[in-house]
ZALUMSE-127634 format. One record per residue (C-alpha): residue number from 0; residue in three letters; chain; z, x, y. Coordinates in pm, whole numbers, m for minus. Example, Ala and Ser with C-alpha at 12.3 -4.5 7.8 and 13.67 -1.06 7.14 Angstrom:
2
    n  res  chain      pz      px      py
    0  Ala      A     780    1230    m450
    1  Ser      A     714    1367    m106
//
This chain:
426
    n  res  chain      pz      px      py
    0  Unk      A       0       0       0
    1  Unk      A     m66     127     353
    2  Unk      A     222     204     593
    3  Unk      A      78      m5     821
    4  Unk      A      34    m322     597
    5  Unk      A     350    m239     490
    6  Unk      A     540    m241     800
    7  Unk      A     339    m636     906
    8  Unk      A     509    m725     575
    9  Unk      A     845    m628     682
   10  Unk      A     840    m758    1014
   11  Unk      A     614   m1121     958
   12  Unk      A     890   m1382    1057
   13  Unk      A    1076   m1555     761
   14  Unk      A     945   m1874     894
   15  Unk      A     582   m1759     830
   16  Unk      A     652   m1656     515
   17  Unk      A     818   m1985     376
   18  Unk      A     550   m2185     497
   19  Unk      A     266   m2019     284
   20  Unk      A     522   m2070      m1
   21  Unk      A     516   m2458     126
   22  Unk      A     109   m2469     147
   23  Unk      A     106   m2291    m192
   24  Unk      A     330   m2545    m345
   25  Unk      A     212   m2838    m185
   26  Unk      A    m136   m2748    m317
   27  Unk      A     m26   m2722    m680
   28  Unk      A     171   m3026    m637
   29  Unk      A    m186   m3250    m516
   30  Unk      A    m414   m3043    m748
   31  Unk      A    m165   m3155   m1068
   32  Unk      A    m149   m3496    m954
   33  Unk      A    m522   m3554    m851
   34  Unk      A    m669   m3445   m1196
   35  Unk      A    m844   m3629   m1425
   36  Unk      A    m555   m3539   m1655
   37  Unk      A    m331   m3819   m1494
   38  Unk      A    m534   m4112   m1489
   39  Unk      A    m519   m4199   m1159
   40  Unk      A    m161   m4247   m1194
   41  Unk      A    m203   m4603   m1304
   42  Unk      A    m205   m4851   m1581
   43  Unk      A    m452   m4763   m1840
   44  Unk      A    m348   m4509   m2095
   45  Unk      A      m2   m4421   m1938
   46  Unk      A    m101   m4224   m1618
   47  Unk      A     205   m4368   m1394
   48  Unk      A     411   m4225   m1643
   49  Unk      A     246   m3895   m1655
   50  Unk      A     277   m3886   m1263
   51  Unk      A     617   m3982   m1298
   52  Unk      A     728   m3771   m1591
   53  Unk      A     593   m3462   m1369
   54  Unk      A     825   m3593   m1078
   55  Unk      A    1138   m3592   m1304
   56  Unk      A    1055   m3210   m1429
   57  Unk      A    1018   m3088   m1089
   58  Unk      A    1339   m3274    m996
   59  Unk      A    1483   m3109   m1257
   60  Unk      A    1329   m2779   m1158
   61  Unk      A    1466   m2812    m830
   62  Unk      A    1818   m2891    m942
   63  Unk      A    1828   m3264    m789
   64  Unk      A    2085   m3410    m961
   65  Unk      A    2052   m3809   m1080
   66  Unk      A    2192   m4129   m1006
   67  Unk      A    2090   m4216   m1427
   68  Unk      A    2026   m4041   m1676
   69  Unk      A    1659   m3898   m1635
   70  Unk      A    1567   m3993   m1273
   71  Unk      A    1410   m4304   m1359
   72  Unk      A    1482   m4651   m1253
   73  Unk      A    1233   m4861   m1500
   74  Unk      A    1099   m5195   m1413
   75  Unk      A     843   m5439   m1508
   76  Unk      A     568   m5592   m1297
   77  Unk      A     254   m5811   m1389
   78  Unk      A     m92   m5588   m1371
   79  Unk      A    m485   m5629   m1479
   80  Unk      A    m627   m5354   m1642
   81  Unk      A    m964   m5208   m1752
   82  Unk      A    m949   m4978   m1999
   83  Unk      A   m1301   m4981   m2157
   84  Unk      A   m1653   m4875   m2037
   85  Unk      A   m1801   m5158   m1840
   86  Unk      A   m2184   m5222   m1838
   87  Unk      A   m2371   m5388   m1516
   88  Unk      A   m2699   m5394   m1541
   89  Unk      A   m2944   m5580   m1239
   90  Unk      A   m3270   m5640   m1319
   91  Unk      A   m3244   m5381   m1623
   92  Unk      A   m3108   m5108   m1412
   93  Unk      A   m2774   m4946   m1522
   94  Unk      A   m2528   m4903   m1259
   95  Unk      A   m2253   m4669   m1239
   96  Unk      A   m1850   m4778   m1176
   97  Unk      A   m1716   m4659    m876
   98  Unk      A   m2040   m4533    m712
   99  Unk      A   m2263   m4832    m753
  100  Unk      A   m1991   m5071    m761
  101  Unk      A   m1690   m5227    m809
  102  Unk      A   m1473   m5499    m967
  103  Unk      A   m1238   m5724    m815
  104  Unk      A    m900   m5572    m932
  105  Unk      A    m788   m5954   m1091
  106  Unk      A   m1098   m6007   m1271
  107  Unk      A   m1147   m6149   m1614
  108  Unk      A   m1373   m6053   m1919
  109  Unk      A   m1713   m6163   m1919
  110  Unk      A   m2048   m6044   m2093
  111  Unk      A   m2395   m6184   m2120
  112  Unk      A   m2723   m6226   m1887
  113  Unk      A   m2699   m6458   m1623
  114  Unk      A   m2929   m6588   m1386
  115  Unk      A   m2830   m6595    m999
  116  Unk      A   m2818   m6789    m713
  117  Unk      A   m2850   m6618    m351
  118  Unk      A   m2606   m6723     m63
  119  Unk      A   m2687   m6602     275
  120  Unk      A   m2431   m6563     546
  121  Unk      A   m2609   m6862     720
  122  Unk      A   m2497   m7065     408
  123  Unk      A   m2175   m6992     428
  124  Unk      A   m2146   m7122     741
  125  Unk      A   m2212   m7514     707
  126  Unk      A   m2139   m7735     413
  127  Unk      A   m2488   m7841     449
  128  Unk      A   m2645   m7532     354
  129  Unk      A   m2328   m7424     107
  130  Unk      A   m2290   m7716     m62
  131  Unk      A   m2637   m7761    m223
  132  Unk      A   m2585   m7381    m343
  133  Unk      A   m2271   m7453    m557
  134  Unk      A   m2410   m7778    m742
  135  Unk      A   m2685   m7535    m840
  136  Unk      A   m2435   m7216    m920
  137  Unk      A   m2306   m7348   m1251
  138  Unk      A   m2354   m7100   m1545
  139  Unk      A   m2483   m6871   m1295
  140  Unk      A   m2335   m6538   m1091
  141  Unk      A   m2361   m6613    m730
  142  Unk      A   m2476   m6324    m513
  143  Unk      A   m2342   m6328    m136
  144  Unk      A   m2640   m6127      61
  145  Unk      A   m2534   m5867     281
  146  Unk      A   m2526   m5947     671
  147  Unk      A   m2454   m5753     967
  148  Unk      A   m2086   m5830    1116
  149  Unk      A   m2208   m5826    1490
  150  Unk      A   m2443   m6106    1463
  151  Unk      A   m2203   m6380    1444
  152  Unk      A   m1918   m6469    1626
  153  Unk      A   m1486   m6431    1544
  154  Unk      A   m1507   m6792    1443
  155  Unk      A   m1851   m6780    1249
  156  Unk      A   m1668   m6424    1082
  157  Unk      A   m1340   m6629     958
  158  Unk      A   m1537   m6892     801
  159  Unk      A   m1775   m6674     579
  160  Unk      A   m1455   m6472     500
  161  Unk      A   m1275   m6753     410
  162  Unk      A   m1555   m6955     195
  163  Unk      A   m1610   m6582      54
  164  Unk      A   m1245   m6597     m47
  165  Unk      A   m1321   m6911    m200
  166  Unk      A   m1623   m6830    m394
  167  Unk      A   m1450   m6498    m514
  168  Unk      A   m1092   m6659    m627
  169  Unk      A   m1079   m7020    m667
  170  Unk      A   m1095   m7196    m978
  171  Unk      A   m1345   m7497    m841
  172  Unk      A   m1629   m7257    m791
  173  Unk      A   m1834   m7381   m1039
  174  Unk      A   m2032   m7055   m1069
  175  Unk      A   m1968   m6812   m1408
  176  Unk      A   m1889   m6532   m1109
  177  Unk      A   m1959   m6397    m796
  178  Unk      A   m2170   m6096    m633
  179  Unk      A   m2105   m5929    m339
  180  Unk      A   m2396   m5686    m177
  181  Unk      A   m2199   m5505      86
  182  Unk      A   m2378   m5193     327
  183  Unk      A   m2014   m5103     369
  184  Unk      A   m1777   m4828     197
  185  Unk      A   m1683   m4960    m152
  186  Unk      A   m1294   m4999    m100
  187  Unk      A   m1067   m5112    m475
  188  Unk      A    m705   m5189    m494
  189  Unk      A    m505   m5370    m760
  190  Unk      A    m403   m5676    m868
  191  Unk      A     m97   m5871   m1036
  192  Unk      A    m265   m6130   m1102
  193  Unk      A    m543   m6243   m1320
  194  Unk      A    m807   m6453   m1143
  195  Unk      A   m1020   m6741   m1280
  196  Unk      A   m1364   m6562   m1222
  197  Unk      A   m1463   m6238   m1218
  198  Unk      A   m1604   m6073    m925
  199  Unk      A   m1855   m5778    m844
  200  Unk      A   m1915   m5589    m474
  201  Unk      A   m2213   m5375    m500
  202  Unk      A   m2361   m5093    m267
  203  Unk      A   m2659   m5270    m140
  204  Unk      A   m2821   m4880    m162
  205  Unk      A   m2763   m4922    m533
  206  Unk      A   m3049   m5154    m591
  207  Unk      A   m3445   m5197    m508
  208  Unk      A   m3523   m5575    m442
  209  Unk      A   m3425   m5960    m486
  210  Unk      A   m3199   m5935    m766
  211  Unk      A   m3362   m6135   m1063
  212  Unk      A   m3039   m6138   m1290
  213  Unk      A   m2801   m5947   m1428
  214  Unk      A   m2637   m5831   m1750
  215  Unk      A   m2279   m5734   m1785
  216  Unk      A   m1997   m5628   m2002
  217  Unk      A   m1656   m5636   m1856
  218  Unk      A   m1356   m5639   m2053
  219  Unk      A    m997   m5647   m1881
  220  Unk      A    m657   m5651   m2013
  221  Unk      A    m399   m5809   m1872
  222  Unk      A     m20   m5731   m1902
  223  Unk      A     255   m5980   m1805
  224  Unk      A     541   m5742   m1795
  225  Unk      A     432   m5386   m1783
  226  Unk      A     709   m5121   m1776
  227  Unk      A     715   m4877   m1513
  228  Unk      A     939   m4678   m1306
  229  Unk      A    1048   m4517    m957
  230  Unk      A    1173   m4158    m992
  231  Unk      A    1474   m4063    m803
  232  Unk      A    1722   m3761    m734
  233  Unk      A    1936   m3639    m453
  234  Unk      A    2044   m3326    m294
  235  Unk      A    2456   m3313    m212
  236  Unk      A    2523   m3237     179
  237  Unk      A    2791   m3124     370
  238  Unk      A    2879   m3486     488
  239  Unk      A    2805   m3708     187
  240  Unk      A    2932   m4029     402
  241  Unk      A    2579   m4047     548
  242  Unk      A    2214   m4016     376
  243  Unk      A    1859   m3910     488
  244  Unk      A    1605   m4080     252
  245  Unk      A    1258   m3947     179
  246  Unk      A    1006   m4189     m12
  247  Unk      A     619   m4154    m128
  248  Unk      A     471   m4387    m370
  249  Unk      A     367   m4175    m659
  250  Unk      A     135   m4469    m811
  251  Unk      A    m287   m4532    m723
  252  Unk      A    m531   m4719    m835
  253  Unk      A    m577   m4570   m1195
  254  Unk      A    m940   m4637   m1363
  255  Unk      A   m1205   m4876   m1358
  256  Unk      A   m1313   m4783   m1736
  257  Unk      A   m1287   m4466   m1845
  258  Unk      A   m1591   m4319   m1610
  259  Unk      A   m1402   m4419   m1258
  260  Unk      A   m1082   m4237   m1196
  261  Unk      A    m943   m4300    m863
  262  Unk      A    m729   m3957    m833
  263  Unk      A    m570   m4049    m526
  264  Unk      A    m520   m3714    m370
  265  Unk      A    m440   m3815     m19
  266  Unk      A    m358   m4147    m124
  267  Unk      A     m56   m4046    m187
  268  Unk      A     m61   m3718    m382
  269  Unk      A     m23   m3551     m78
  270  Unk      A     300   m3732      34
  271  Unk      A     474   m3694    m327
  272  Unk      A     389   m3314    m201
  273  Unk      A     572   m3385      81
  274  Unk      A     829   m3527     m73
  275  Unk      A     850   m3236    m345
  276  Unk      A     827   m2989     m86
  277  Unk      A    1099   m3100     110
  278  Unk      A    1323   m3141    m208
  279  Unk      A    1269   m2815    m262
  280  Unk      A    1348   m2702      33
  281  Unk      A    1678   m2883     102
  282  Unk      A    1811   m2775    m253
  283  Unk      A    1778   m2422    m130
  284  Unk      A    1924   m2506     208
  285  Unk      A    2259   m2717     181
  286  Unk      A    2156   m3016     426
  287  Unk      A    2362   m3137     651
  288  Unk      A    2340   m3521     515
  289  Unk      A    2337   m3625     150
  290  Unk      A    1965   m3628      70
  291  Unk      A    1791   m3860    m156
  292  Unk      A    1426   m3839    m257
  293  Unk      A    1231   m4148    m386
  294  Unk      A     905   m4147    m530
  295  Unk      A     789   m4509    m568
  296  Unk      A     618   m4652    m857
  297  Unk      A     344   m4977    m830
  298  Unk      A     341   m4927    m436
  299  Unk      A      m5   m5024    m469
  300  Unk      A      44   m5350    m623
  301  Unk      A     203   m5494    m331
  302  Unk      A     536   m5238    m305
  303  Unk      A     674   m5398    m604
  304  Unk      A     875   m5049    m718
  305  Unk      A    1064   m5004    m340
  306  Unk      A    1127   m5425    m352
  307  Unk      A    1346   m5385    m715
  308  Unk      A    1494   m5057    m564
  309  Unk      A    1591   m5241    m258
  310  Unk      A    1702   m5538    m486
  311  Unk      A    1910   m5264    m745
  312  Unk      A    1989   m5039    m507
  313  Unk      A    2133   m4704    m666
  314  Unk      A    2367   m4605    m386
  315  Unk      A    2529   m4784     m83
  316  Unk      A    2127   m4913     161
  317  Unk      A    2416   m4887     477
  318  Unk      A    2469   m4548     456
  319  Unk      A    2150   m4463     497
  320  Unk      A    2100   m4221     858
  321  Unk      A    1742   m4226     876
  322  Unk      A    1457   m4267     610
  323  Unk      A    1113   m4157     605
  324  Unk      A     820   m4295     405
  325  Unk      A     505   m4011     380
  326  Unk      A     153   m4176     273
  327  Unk      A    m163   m4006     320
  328  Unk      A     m23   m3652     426
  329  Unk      A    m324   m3456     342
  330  Unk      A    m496   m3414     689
  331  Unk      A    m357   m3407    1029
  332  Unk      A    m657   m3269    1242
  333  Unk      A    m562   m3598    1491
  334  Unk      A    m198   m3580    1425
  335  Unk      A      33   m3798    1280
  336  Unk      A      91   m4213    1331
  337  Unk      A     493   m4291    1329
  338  Unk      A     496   m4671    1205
  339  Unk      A     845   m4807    1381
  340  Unk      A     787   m4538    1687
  341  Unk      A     877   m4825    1919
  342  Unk      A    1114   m4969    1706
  343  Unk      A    1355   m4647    1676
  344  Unk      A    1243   m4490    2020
  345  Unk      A    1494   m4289    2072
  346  Unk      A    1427   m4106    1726
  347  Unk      A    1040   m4101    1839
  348  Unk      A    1140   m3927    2151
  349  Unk      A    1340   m3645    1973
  350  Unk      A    1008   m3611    1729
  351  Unk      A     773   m3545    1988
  352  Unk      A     976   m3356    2213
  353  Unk      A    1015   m3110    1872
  354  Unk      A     621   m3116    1855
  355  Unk      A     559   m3013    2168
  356  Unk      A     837   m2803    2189
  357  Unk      A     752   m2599    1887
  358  Unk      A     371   m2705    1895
  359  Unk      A     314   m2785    1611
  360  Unk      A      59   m3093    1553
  361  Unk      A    m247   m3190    1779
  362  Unk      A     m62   m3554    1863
  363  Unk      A     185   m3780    1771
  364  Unk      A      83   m4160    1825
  365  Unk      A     335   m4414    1846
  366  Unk      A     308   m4742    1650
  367  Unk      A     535   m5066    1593
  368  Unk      A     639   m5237    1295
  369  Unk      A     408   m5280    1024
  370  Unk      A     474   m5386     689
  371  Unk      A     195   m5168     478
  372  Unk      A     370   m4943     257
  373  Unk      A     739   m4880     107
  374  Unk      A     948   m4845     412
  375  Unk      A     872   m5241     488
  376  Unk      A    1139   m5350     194
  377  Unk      A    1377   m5096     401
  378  Unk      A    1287   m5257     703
  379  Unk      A    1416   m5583     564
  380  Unk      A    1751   m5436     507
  381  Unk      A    1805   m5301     876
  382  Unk      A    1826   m4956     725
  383  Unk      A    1649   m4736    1053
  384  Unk      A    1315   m4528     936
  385  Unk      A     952   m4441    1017
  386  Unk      A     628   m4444     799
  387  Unk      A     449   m4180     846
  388  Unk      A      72   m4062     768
  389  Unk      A    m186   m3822     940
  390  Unk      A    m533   m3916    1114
  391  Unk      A    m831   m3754    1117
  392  Unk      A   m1039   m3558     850
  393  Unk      A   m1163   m3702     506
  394  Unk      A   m1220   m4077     499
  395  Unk      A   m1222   m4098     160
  396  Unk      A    m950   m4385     109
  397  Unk      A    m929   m4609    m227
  398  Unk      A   m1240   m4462    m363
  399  Unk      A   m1326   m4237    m650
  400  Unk      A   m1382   m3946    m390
  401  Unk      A   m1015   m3911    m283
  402  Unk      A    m976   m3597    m455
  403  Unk      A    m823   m3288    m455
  404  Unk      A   m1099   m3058    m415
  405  Unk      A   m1209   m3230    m114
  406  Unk      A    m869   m3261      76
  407  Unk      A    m773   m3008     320
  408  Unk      A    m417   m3034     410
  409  Unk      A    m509   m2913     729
  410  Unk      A    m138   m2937     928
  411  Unk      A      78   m2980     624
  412  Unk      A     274   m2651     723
  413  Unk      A     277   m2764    1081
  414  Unk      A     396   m3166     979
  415  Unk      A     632   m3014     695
  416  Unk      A     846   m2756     965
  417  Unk      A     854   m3067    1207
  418  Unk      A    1025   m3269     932
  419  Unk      A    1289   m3012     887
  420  Unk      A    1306   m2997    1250
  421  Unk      A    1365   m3358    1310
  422  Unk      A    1635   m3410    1034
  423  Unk      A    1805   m3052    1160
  424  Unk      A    1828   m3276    1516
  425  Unk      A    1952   m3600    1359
//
């Protein structure tokens, strides 16, 4: 080694040093969780268990100790399922899950060749024009055309979204299913529920032409009580009257057969990073407060994991300081967006005046209340906290090109000395 390298070594600032040990971590942390490997951390052949067995060994790894016996607080909660391939075929051509299209997350099984019946945007907005359509729809898929948004009015947009909603879900449409041709991004979720027709959005870039009829082979499977878990472990601090909760939903979307896996990276790989990270961190560093670290299971089922924990609660919800829920922490080239800024100014206020102080992150933008992730069951227990997630970068987001490779975690260093910052301050 040269003297001079060796003497930069010597003097580089602890700081510096931890926080490629935090990057480095971090990266492992989304590159383990984003594979193929885990499913997609969600319903079909175990992958929120996978996800959440990894949490518990690098609980374990970090010395957290447990409020049970293994971390886990298990649950059940409803969920539809595809585990098998899933053919779609229109007008002979194959199209591929996840690129081409998608499948409403509550969808039944259905397979054969159907003939269709085109609805235009126009149609959907009289009963004169709709009605017609249905009587002829029976035995056939529906396909809803694809329109451009800023041709009609607010009022003209809530009524084709709401006879959409119609066509999609309820069990009066006479039609065998429905088929959406969108120009937008293709966007999945999940679904507790199992709905009386099964429904298709395609890429309108995914086909040539009218659409003459199609052929498809979808097979769900849907569990009534489907046993999951949250994962949870805490740090012992110097006052143990008072805690500082950190949260992250562990869970995504999981697969659409076994060709689409939805890996989730930023959504929300990056905050169980986060959330690792910091446990890490504060089990080398006695914190001040008792610290607990969640990572939510079935958050993306409609925050079904954080609503039993709130329900069960392991540990006293009152003594709770602050809490912070990370989502999407895997960019950061705008900043960050504080969820309950305005609600808990005062705590805002210390925040930025840390940011600036130490500058640290391009902006922080203030938000109110919104109840979109796990800290909204908090919220409904008065306990104080912010939801937190970056801006800017990737827009991959529910898609099967959320993945690690792609994600940058461009201020994680930057957003992950700001949280110690901020809780130092409390």
């Amino acid at each position: 080694m040269k003297k001079g390298l060796f003497l930069l070594i010597v003097f580089l600032p602890f700081s510096f040093i931890g926080n490629a040990q935090v990057i480095e971590y971090a990266r492992t942390v989304v590159n383990t969780l984003g594979s193929e490997e885990f499913k997609g951390r969600g319903y079909v052949d175990g992958g929120d268990k996978l996800a959440a067995d990894y949490i518990r060994q690098e609980f374990e790894k970090h010395n957290l100790k447990s409020f049970t016996k293994n971390y886990f607080q298990s649950f059940k909660t409803p969920v539809n399922t595809f585990p098998n391939k899933i053919t779609l075929k229109i007008n002979g051509k194959n199209l591929q899950a996840g690129s081409d299209f998608l499948v409403e997350a509550g969808s039944p099984k259905v397979k054969g060749v159907f003939e269709v019946i085109s609805i235009s945007a126009e149609d959907l907005l009289t009963d004169e024009r709709l009605i017609p359509k249905l009587q002829q729809s029976s035995g056939k898929f529906q396909i809803i055309e694809p329109f451009n948004k800023e041709d009609f009015t607010k009022e003209e947009l809530d009524r084709i979204n709401g006879v959409t909603g119609f066509l999609k879900y309820h069990e009066n449409n006479p039609a065998e299913g429905t088929i959406i041709l969108t120009m937008e991004k293709l966007t999945w979720s999940g679904s507790t529920t199992e709905f009386p027709n099964p429904g298709i959005t395609i890429h309108a870039d995914s086909i040539s032409g009218p659409i003459k009829h199609i052929e498809i082979d979808l097979k769900n499977k849907f569990h009534k009580n489907y046993k999951t878990q949250n994962v949870i472990g805490f740090v012992e601090g110097e006052n143990s009257d008072s805690a500082i909760v950190f949260i992250a939903h562990y869970d995504h979307l999981g697969m659409l057969g076994p060709d689409a896996v939805f890996t989730g990276a930023n959504d929300n790989a990056s905050g169980v990073a986060m959330l690792l990270s910091l446990a890490k961190f504060y089990a080398e560093n006695n914190p001040k407060y008792s610290t607990v670290f969640i990572a939510f299971g079935a958050e993306e089922l409609g925050l079904v994991g954080s609503r039993y924990f709130t329900e069960n609660p392991l540990f006293d919800l009152s003594t709770i300081k602050f809490l912070i829920n990370f989502d999407i922490s895997g960019t950061g080239d705008d900043g960050i967006q504080v969820v309950n800024g305005s609600v808990y100014k005062d705590e805002f206020d210390l925040l930025t005046e840390l940011n600036k102080k130490h500058q640290l992150l391009p902006q922080i933008k203030i938000r109110g209340e919104a109840c979109n992730s796990d800290h909204c069951m908090f919220d409904r227990q008065n306990v104080p906290n912010f939801y937190i997630y970056t801006l800017g970068g990737i827009s991959a987001y529910h898609d099967i090109y959320d993945r690690p490779e792609t994600l940058p975690l461009t201020e994680f260093e930057d957003y992950f000395t700001l949280i110690t910052r901020f809780i130092e301050k409390l």
